[in-house]
C-alpha positions in Angstrom: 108.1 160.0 120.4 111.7 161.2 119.5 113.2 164.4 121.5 116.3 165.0 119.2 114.5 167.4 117.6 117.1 166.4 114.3 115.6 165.9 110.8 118.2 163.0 110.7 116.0 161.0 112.3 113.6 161.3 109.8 115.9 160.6 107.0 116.9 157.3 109.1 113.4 156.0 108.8 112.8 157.2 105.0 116.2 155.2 104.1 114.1 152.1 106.0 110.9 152.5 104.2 113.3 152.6 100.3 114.9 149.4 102.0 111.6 147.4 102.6 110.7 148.8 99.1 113.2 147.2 97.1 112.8 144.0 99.5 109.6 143.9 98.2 110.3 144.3 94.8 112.9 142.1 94.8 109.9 139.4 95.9 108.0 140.1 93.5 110.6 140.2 91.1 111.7 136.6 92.2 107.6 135.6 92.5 107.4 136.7 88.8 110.1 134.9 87.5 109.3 131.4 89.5 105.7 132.3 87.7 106.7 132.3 84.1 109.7 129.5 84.5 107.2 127.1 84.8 105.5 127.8 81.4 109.2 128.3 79.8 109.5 125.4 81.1 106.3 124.1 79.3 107.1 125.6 75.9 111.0 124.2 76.1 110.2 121.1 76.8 109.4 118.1 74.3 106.9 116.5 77.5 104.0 118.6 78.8 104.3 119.5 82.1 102.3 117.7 84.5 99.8 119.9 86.4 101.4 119.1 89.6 104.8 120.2 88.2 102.6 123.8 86.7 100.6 124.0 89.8 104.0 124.5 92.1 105.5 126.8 90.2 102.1 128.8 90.1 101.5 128.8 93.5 105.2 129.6 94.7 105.2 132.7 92.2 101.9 133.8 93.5 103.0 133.1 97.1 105.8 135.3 96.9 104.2 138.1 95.1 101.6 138.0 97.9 104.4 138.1 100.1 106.3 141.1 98.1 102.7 143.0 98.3 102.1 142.5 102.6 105.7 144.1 102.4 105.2 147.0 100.7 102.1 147.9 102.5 103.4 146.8 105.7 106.2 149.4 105.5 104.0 152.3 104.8 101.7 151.8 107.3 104.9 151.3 109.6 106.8 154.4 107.9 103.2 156.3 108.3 102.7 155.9 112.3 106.8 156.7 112.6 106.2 160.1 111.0 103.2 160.8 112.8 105.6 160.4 116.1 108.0 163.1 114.6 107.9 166.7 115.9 107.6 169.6 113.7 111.5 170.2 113.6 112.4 166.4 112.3 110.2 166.9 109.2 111.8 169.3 106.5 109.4 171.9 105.4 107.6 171.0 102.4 109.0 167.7 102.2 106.8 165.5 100.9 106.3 162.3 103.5 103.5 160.5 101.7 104.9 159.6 98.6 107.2 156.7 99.4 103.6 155.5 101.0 101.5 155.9 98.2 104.0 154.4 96.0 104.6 151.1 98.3 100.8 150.5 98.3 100.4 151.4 94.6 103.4 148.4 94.5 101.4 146.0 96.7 98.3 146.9 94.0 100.2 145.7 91.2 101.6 143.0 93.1 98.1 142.1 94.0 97.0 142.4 90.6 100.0 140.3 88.7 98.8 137.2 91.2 95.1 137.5 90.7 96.1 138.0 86.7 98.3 134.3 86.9 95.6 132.7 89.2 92.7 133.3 86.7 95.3 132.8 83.6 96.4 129.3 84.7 
């Protein structure tokens, strides 16, 4: 519990929460990309792909979006217990706390959802 009674403190731990965010998108960015470089790989190439050679590239892109999604919903329930340790005067009035939360775990859905869509797709 914080005593500074300053709505800096607040801010401090919003700026973390945006900074796990884009380290999670960044993840699943990167997963993505792995994902689909494998079959560009497949289409470029004059020699199929062994399923070896597919299956690594699969797995590492689906790994890492997995990875992007804990992230995201990591940091929101982190973010989440950090505000609920705030007093009244750290919190602006009417600021909205929740949506940077609602928007990392609706992240960490799509995340979810790309791997389960490249799992069944493979």
């Amino acid at each position: 519990m914080s005593y500074l009674d300053d709505p800096r403190v607040f801010f401090a731990a919003e700026r973390t929460l945006l900074a796990w965010q884009r380290t999670a998108i960044a993840l699943m960015g990167f997963g993505f990309v792995v994902e689909r470089f494998g079959l560009f790989l497949r289409m470029l190439g004059t020699q199929p792909l062994s399923t070896s050679q597919r299956g690594f590239s699969l797995w590492l892109g689906v790994g890492l979006l997995l990875i992007g999604a804990a992230v995201a919903v990591v940091s929101a329930l982190q973010f989440r217990s950090v505000v609920r340790g705030l007093g009244e005067k750290e919190i602006p009035r009417g600021y909205w706390t929740s949506l940077g939360v609602w928007l990392n775990f609706a992240l960490g859905l799509v995340a979810l959802a790309l791997a389960v869509h490249f799992v069944l797709s493979a």
